[in-house]
MARZA-518556 format. One record per residue (C-alpha): x, y, z. Coordinates in Angstrom, 2 decimals, decimal comma. Each point is the difference from the previous one (the first is absolute). Layout:
<u: X v: Y w: Z>
...
This chain:
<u: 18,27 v: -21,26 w: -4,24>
<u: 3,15 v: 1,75 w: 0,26>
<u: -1,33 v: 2,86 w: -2,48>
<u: -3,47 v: 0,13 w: 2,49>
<u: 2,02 v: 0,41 w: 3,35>
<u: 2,56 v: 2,65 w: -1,44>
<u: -3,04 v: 2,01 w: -1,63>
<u: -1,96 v: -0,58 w: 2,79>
<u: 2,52 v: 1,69 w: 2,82>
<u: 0,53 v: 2,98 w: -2,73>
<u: -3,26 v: 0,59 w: -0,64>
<u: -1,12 v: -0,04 w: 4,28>
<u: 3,40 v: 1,95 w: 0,37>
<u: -0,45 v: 2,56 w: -1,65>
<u: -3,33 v: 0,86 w: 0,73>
<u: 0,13 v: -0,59 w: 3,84>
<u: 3,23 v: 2,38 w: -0,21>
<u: -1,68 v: 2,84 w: -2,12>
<u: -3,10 v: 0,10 w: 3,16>
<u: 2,61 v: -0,13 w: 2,64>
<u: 1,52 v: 2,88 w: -2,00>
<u: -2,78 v: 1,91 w: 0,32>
<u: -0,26 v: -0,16 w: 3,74>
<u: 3,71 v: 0,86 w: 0,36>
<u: -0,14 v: 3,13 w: -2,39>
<u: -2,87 v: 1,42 w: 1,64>
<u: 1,12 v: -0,99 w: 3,79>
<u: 3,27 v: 1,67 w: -0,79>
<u: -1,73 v: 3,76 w: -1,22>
<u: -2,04 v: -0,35 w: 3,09>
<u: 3,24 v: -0,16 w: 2,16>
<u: -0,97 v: -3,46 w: 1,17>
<u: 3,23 v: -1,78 w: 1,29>
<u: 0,39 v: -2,83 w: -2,46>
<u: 2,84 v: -2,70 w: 1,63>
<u: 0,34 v: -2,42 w: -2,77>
<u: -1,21 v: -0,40 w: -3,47>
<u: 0,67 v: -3,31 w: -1,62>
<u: -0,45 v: -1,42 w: -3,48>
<u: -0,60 v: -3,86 w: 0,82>
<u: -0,56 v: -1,64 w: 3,64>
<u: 2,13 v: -2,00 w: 2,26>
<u: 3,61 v: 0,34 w: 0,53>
<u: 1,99 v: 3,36 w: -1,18>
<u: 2,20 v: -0,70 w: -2,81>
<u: 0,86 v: 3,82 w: -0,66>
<u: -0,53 v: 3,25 w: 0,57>
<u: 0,49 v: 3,60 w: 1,24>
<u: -0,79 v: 2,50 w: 2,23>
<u: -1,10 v: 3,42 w: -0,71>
<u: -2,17 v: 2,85 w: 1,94>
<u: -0,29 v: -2,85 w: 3,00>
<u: -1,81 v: -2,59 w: -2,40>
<u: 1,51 v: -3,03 w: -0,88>
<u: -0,01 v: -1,26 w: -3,57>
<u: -0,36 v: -3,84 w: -0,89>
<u: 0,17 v: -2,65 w: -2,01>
<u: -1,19 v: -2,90 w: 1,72>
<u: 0,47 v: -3,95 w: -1,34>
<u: -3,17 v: -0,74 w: -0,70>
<u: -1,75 v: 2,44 w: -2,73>
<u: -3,73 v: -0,43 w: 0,63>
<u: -0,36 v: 4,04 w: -0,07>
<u: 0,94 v: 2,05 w: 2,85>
<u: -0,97 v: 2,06 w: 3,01>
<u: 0,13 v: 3,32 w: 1,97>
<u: 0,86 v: 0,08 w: 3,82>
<u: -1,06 v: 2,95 w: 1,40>
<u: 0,08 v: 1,51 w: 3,55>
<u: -2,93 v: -0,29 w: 2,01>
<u: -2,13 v: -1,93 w: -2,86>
<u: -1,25 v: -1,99 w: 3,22>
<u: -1,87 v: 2,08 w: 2,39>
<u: 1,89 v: -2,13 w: 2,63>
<u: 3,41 v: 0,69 w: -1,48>
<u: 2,76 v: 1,59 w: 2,71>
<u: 0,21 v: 2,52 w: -2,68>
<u: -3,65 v: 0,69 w: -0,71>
<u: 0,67 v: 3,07 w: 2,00>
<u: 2,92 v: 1,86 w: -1,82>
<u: -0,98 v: 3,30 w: -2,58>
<u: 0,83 v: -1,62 w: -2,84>
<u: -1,61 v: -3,67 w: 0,82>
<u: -3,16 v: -1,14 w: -2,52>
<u: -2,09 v: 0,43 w: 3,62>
<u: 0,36 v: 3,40 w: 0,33>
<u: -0,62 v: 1,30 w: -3,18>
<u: -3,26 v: 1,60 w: -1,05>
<u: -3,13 v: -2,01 w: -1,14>
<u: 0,47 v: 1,68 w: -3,79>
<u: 3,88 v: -1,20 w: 0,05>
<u: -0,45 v: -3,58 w: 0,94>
<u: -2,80 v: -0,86 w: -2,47>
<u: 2,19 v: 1,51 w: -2,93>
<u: 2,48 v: -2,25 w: 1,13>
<u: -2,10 v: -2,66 w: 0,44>
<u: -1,64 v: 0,38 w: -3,51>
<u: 2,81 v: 0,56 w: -1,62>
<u: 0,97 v: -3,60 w: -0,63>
<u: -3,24 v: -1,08 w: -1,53>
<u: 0,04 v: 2,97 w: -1,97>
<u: 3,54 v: -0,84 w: -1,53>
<u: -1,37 v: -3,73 w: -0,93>
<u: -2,97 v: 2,44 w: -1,74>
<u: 2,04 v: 2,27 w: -1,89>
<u: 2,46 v: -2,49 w: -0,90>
<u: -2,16 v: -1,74 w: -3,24>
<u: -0,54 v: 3,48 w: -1,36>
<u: 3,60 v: -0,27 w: -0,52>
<u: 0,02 v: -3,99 w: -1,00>
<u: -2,92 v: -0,07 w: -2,25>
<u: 1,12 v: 3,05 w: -2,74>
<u: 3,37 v: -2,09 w: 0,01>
<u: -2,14 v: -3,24 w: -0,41>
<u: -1,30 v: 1,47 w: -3,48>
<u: 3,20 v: 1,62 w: -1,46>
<u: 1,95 v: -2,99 w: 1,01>
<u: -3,27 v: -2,26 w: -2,52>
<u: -2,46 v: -1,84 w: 1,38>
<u: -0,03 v: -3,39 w: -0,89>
<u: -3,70 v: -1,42 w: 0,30>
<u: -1,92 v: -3,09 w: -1,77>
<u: -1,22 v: 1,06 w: -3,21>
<u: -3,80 v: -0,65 w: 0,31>
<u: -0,42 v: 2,17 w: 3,30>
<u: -0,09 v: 3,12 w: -2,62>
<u: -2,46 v: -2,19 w: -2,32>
<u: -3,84 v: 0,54 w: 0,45>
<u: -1,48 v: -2,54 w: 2,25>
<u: -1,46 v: -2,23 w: -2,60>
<u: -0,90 v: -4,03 w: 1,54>
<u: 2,29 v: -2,16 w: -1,58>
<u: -1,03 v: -2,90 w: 2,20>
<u: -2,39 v: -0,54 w: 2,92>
<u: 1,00 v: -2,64 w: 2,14>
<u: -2,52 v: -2,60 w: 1,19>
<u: -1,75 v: 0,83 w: 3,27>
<u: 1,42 v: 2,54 w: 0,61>
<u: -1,44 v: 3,53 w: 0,87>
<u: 0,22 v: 1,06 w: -3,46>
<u: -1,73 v: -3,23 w: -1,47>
<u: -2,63 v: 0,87 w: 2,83>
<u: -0,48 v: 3,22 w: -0,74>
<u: -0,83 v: -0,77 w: -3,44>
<u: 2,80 v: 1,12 w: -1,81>
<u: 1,25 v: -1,12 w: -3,66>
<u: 2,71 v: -0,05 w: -2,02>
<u: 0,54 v: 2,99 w: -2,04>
<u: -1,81 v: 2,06 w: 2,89>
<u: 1,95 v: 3,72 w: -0,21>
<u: -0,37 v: 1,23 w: 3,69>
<u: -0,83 v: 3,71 w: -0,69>
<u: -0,83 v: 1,09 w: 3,16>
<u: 0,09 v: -1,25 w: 4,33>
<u: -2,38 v: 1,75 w: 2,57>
<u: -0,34 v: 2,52 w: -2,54>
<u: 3,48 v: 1,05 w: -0,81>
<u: 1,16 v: -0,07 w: -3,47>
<u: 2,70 v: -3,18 w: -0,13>
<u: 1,82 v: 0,52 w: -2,99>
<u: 3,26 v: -2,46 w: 0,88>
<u: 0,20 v: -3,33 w: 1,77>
<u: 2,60 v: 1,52 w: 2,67>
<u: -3,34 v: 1,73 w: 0,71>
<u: -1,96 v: -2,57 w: 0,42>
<u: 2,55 v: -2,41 w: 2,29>
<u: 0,08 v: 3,27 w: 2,08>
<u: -3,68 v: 0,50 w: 0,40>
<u: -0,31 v: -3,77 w: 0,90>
<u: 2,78 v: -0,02 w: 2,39>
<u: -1,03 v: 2,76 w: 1,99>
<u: -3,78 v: -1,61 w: 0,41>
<u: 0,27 v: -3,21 w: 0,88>
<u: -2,79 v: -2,17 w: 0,87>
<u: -2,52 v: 2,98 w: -1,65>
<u: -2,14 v: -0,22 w: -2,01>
<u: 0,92 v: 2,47 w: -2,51>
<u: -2,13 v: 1,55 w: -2,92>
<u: 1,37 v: -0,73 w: -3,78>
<u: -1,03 v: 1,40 w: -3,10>
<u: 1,50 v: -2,66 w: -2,89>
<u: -0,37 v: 0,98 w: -4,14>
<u: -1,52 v: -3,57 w: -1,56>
<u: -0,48 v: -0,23 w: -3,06>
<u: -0,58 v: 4,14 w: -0,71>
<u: -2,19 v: -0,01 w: 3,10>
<u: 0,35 v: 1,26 w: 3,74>
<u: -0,52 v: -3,11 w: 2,04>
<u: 0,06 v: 0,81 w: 3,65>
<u: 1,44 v: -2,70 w: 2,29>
<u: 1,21 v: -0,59 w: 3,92>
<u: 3,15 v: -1,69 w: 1,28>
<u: 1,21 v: -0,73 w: 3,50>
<u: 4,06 v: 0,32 w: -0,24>
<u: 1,19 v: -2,90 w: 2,24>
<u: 3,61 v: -0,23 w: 1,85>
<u: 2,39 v: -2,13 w: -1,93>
<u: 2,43 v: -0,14 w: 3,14>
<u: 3,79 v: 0,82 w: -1,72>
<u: -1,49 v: 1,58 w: -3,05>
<u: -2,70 v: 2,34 w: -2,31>
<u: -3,63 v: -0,07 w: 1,32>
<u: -1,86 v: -2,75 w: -1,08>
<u: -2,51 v: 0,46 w: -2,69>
<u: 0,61 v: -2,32 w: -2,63>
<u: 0,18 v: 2,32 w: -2,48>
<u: 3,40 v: 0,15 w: -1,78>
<u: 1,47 v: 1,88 w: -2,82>
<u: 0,80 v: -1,84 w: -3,22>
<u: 2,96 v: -2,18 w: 0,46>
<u: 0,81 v: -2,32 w: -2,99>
<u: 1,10 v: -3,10 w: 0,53>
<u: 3,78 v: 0,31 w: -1,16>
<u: 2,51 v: -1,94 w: 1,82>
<u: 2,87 v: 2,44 w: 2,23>
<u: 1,65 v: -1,85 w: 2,15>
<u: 0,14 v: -3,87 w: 0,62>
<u: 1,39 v: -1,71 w: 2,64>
<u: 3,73 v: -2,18 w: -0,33>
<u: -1,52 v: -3,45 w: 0,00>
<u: -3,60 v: 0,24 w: -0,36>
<u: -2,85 v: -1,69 w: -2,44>
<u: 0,42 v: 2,82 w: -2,07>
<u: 3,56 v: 0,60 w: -0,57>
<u: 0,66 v: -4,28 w: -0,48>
<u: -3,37 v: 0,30 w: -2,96>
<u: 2,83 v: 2,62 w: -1,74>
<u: -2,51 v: 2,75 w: 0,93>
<u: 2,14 v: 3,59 w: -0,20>
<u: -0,44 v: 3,20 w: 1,00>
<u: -2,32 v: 2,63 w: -2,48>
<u: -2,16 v: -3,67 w: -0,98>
<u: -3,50 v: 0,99 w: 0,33>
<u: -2,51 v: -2,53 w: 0,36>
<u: -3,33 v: 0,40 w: -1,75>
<u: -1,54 v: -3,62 w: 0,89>
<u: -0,09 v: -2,48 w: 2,59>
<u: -1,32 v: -3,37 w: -0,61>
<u: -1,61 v: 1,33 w: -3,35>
<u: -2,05 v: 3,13 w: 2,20>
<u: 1,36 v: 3,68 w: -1,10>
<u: 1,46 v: 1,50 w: 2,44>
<u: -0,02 v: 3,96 w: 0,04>
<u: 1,07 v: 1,11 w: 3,33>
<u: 2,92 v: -1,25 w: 2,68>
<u: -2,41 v: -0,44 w: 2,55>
<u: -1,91 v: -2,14 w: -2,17>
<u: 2,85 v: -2,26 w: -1,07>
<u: 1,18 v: 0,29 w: 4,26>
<u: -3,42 v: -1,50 w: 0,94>
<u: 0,30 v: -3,13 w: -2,48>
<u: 3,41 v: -0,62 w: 1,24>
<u: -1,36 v: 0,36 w: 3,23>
<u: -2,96 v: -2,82 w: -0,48>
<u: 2,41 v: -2,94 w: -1,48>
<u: 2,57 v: -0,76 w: 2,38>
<u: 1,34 v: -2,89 w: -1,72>
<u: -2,12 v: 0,06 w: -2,60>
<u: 1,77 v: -0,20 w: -3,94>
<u: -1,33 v: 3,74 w: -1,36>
<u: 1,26 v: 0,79 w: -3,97>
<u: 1,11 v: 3,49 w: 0,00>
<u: -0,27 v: 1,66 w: -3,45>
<u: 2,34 v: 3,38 w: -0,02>
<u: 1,65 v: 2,04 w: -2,69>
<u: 3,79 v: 0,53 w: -0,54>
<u: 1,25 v: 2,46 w: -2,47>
<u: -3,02 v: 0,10 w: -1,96>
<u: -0,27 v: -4,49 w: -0,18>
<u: -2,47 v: -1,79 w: 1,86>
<u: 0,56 v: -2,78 w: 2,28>
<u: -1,18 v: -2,41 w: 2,31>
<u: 1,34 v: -2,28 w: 2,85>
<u: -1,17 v: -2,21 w: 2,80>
<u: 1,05 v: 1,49 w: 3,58>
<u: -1,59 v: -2,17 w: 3,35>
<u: -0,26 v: 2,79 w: 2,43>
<u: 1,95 v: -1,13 w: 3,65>
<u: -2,27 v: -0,41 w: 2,50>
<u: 0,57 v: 2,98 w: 3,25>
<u: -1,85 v: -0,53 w: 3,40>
<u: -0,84 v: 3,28 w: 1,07>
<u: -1,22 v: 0,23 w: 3,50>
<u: -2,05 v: 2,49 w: 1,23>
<u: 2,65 v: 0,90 w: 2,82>
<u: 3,09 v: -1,64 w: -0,84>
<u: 2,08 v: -2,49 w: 2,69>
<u: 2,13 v: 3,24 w: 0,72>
<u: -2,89 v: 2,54 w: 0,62>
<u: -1,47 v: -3,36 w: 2,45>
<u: 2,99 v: 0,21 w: 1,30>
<u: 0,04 v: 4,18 w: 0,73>
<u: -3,68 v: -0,43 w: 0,75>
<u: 0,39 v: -2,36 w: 2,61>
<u: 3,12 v: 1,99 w: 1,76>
<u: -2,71 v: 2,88 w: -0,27>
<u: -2,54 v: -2,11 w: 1,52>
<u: 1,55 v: -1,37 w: 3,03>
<u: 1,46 v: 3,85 w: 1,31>
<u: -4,48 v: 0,74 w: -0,99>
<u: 0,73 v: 2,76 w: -2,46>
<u: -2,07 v: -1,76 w: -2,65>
<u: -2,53 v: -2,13 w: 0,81>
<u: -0,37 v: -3,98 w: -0,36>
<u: -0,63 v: -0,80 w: -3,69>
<u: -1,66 v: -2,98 w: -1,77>
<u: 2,10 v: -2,51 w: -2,29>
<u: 0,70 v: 1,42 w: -3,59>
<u: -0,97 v: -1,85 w: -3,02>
<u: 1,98 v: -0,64 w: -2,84>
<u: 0,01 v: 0,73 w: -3,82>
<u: 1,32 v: -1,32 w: -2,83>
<u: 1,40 v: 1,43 w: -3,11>
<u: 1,41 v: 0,08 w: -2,91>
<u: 2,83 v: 1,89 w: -1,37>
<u: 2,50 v: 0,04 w: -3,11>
<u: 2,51 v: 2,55 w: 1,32>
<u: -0,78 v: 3,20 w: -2,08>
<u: -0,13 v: 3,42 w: 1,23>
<u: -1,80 v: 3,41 w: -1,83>
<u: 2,13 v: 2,86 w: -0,99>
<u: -1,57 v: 3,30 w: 0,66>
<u: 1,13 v: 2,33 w: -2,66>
<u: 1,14 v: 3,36 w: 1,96>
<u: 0,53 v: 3,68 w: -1,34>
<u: 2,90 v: 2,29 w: 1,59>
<u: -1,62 v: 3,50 w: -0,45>
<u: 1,72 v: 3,02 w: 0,56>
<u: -0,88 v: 3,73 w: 0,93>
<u: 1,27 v: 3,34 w: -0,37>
<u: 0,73 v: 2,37 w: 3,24>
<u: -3,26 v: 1,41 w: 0,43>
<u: -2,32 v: -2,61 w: -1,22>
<u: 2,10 v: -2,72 w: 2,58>
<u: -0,67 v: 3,48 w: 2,49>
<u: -3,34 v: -0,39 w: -0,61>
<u: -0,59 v: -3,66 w: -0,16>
<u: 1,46 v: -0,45 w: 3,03>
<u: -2,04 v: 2,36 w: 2,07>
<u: -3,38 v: -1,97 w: -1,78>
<u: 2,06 v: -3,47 w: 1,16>
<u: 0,17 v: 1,02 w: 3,28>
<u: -3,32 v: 1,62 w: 0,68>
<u: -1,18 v: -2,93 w: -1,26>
<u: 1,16 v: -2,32 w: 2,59>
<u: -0,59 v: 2,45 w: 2,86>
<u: -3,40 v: -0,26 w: -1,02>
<u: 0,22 v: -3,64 w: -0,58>
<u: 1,72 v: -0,20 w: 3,91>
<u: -2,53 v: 2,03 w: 1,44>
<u: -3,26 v: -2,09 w: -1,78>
<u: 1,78 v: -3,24 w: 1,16>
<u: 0,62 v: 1,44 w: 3,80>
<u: -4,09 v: 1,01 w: 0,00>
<u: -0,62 v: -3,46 w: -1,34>
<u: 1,70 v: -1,71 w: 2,30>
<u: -1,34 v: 2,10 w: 3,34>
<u: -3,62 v: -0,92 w: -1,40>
<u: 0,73 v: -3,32 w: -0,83>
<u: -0,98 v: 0,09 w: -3,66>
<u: 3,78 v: -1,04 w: -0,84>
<u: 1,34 v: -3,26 w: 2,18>
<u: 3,16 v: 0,46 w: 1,40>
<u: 1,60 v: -2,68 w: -2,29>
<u: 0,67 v: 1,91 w: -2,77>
<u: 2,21 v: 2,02 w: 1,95>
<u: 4,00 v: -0,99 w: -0,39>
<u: 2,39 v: 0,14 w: 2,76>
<u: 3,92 v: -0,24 w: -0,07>
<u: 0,10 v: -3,32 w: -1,69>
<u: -1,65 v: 0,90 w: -2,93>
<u: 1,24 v: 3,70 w: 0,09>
<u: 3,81 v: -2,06 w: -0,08>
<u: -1,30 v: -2,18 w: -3,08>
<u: -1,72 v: 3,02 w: -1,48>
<u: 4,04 v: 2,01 w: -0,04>
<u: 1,43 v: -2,95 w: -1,28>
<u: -2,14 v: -0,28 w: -2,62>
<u: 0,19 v: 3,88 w: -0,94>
<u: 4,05 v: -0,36 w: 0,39>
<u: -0,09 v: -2,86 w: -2,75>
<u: -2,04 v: 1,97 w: -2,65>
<u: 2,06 v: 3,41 w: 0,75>
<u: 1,25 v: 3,35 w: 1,02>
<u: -3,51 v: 1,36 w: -0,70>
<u: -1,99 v: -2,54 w: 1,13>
<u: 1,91 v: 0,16 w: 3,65>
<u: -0,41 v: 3,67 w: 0,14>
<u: -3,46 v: 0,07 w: -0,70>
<u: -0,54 v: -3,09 w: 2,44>
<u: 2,02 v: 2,16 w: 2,69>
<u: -2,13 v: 3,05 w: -0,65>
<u: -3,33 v: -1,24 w: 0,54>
<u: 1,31 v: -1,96 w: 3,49>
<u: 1,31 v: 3,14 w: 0,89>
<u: -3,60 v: 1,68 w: -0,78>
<u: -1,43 v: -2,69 w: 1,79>
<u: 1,96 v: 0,11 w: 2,91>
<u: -0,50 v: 4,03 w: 0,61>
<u: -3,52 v: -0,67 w: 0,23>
<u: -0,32 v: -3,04 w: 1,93>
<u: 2,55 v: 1,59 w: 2,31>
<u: -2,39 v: 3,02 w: 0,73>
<u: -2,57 v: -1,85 w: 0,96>
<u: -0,93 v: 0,48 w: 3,92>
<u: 1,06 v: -2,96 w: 1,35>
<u: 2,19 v: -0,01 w: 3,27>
<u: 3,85 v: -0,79 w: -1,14>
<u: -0,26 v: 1,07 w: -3,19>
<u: 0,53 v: 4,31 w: -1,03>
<u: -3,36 v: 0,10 w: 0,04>
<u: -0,87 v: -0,96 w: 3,28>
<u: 2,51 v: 2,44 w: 1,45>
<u: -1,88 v: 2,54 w: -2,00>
<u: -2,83 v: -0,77 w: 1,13>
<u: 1,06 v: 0,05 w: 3,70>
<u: 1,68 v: 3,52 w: -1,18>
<u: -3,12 v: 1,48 w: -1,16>
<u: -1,78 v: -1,08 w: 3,56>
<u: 2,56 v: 1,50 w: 1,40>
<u: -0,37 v: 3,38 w: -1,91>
<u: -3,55 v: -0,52 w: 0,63>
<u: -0,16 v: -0,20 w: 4,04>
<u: 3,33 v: 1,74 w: 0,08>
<u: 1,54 v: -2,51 w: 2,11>
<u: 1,48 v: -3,29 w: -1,04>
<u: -1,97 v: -3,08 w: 0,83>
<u: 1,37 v: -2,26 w: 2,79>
<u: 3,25 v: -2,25 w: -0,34>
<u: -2,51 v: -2,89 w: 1,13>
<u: -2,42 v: 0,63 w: -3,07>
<u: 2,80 v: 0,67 w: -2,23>
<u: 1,91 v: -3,53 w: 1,22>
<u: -3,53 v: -2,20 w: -0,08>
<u: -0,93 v: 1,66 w: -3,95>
<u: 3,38 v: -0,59 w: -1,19>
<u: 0,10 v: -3,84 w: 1,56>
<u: -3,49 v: -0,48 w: -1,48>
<u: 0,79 v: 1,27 w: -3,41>
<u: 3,34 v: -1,61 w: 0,44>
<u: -1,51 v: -3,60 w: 0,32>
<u: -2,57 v: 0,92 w: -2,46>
<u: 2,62 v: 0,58 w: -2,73>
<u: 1,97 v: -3,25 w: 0,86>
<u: -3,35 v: -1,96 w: -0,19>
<u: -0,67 v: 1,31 w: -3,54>
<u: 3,37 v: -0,30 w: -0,87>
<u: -0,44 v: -3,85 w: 0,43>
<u: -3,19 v: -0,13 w: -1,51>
<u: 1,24 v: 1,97 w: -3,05>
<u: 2,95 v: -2,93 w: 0,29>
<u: -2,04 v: -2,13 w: -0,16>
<u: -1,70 v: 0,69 w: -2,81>
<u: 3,26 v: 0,61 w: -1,88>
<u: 0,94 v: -3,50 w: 0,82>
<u: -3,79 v: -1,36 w: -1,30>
<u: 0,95 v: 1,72 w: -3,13>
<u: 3,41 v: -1,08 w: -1,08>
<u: 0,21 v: -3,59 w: 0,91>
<u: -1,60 v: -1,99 w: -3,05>
């Protein structure tokens, strides 16, 4: 938690204080009168004064901001020469656009780093896409796929990896997309509809092969009291082969509180052993989601739901162990890769944003600060590298979603900025106020539906 919140304030530091750099630099070669520029918000800590502009650090280091004269039209000092009012069209949309911009340039600096620094990665995104299992009705199993299936090929783009694939499927959920499989030395051709999995990869039912070797087991579960160990890997249950993790997962699953005899190998000797799996009530929405829902409900941002129903099953304590590579790059090939890594997620961003404003992509899959926080934490834990190149796509993601023209945010002021250059006269303070309250309380409202969602996603 501790290593989430830390990361979490660095990360949204750092890249709130890099776009309010960008406004500052620029407002400051356009002569703008800049009267404080603060790293952090609320109460001054520190600081110093030079060329009339006041230099912070503030107590509470969620980023920064600029205060510049005559930002508001209705400032007493919207009139003076060097107020952000009386500059030139040009002068205040460089300024303007110069904060995005920073959050744009800044993972063209993050990403090369990223490489040289090694990438660690599980080892099968790099593997062809071959089916190792399909789970049962699921997309995959609907779509007709098999085991063994190498995916050569989606909407008719060559897949050659599985980080590929997951990508493809992210970015079209609920699609039907277009896949050419190898079976058997023959082209089968074959349709999938990627579903959202909430917190998670798209849902298709289609995973890689995952053995089932034990990796981690929990202090004081079935498992670990049967004198199961880490490395075991099971190759029967109740007498039936088992050849994937999934597989062996969705016995478990079935037999809570059932006797199962688990057959594994250890250093080469087989073995077997009796393990009753403990029976787990899973509820649809747990008492604590109820419990957010109904808060949710009564102020009518969600709306009334029905009861949830409840599941039961089994489990034995035992968690899978992806095996992971740590690859590393020389200067120009981490140059190079990180340019590719990047203008593949603008392209990603974009897709998703068109998806979304056509409705072909529900707003769901979208993740707001929650899961942004979680996301950090998770990226701190596993690394320098992994937190870098976590902070450079937010920071990619940010510039653009900034841009967009949408009343509060850069973009809207460009676009009241290009009106202006348009008509050549600004447009009303009364149009200006009512588009910046509308896009104000539009913002909030997604905000909390975004919050939402997070919630949805993290509560078991």
């Amino acid at each position: 938690m501790l290593t989430t919140l830390v990361s979490f304030i660095l990360v949204l530091g750092v890249l709130v204080f890099i776009h309010e750099f960008g406004h500052f630099v620029l407002a400051k070669r356009a002569g703008v009168y800049v009267e404080a520029f603060s790293f952090g918000f609320g109460p001054r800590l520190i600081g110093w004064k030079r060329g009339g502009t006041d230099y912070r650090i503030c107590a509470i280091p969620l980023g920064g901001y600029v205060k510049m004269v005559g930002e508001d039209p209705k400032d007493e000092g919207a009139g003076r020469v060097d107020s952000f009012a009386a500059k030139s069209v040009w002068a205040r949309l460089k300024i303007v656009v110069a904060g995005p911009l920073m959050n744009l340039a800044l993972p063209f600096l993050l990403m090369p780093l990223v490489y040289l620094l090694g990438v660690e990665q599980p080892a099968y995104l790099n593997e062809p896409p071959v089916v190792g299992w399909v789970v049962p009705d699921s997309p995959g199993q609907k779509a007709g796929f098999q085991i063994g299936d190498r995916i050569l090929a989606i909407q008719s783009e060559e897949t050659p990896t599985w980080e590929k694939a997951l990508l493809t499927f992210a970015a079209n959920l609920d699609k039907p997309l277009p896949v050419e499989v190898l079976r058997d030395g023959s082209r089968v051709e074959l349709e999938v509809t990627p579903e959202s999995a909430g917190w998670g990869p798209p849902n298709t039912g289609l995973l890689q092969a995952m053995p089932p070797a034990l990796g981690e087991l929990e202090p004081g579960s079935p498992a670990e009291a049967a004198g199961l160990k880490a490395g075991d890997r099971v190759v029967a249950v109740d007498q039936a082969p088992v050849r994937h993790w999934e597989q062996m997962s969705e016995i478990i699953r079935s037999h809570p509180g059932q006797s199962l005899l688990f057959t594994y190998e250890r250093e080469g000797q087989t073995q077997s052993v009796a393990i009753t799996p403990r029976a787990v009530t899973l509820e649809n929405e747990s008492s604590v989601r109820q419990r957010i829902r109904g808060v949710l409900e009564r102020i009518r941002i969600v709306a009334k739901s029905e009861p949830q129903q409840t599941e039961v099953v089994g489990q034995v304590g035992i968690r899978y162990l992806q095996p992971s590579v740590l690859v590393h790059y020389g200067l120009w090939e981490s140059i190079r890769n990180g340019a590719r890594h990047i203008g593949e997620i603008t392209v990603m961003t974009f897709d998703v944003l068109g998806k979304l404003v056509t409705g072909s992509v529900s707003p769901k899959t979208l993740g707001g600060p929650i899961i942004i926080a979680k996301m950090t934490g998770d990226a701190a834990r596993h690394g320098l590298s992994n937190l870098l190149s976590f902070m450079a796509i937010l920071s990619l993601q940010l510039g653009i979603l900034n841009l967009l023209p949408i009343p509060v945010l850069d973009g809207g002021h460009v676009l009241f900025l290009s009106l202006e250059a348009v008509r050549r006269k600004p447009l009303s303070l009364r149009v200006r106020d009512l588009a910046q309250q509308v896009g104000f309380f539009l913002l909030i409202g997604f905000f909390l539906y975004i919050s939402y969602n997070d919630l949805m996603r993290l509560v078991p």
